[in-house]
C-alpha positions in Angstrom: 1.0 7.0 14.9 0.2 5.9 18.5 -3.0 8.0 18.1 -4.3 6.5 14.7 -3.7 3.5 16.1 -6.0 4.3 18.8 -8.8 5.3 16.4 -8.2 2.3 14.1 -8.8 0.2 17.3 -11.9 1.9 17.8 -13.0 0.7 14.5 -12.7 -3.2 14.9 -14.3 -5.7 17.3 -10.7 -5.7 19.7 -11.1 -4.6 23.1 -11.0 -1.1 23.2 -9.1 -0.4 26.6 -6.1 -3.0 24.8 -2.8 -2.0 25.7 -1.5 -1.3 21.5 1.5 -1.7 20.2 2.5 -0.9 16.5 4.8 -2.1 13.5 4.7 -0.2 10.2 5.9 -2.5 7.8 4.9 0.0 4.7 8.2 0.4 2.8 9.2 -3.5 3.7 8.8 -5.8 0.9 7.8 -9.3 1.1 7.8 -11.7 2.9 9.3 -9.0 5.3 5.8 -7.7 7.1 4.7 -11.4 7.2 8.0 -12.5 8.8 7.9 -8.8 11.4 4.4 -9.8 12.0 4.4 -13.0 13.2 8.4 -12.8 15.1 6.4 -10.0 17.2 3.3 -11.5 18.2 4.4 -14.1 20.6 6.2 -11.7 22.5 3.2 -9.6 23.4 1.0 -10.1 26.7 -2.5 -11.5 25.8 -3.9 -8.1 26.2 -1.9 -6.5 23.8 -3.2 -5.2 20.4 -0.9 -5.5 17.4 -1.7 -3.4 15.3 0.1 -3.5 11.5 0.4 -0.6 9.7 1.0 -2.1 5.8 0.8 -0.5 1.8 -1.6 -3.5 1.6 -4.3 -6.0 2.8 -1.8 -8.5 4.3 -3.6 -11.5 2.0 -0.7 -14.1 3.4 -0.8 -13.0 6.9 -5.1 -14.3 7.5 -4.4 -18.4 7.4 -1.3 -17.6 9.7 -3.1 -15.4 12.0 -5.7 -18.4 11.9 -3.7 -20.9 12.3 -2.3 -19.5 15.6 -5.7 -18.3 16.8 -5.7 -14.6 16.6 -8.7 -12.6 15.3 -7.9 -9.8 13.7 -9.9 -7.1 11.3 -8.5 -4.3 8.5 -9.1 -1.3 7.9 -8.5 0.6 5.0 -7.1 4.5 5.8 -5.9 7.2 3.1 -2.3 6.4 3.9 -1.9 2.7 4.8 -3.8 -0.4 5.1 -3.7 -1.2 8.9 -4.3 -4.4 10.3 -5.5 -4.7 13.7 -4.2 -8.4 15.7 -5.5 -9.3 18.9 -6.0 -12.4 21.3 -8.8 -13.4 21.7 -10.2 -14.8 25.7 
């Protein structure tokens, strides 16, 4: 997963040389990704890349992701929705 994640960073506007790390959230129903989501973000470095592997666009996530200043972009894959979270300098 480490390398899809890679190639899904690629694909968005985060810094490409971002230290990633990964939750996969795909078979946890709600408000379970949200709640992963957002208890693992503040304990990532700046630098870091979240990047949220989901069965869906994470609709309820945006406005908290905005709200806390991230930026963030999705991408749709054959096998899982994948949210990319970063901060932004």
């Amino acid at each position: 997963m480490q390398e899809t994640a890679r190639e899904v960073l690629g694909e968005t506007a985060a810094p490409d040389d971002a230290p990633v790390e990964t939750i996969d959230v795909r078979n946890a129903g709600p408000p379970e990704p949200l709640r992963r989501t957002l208890e693992t973000l503040p304990d990532l470095g700046d630098d870091v890349a979240l990047v949220q592997f989901n069965d869906r666009a994470p609709q309820h996530l945006y406005p908290k992701l905005d709200d806390r200043g991230y930026a963030y972009e999705t991408v749709e894959r054959t096998d899982a929705t994948v949210t990319v979270i970063w901060s932004e300098p």
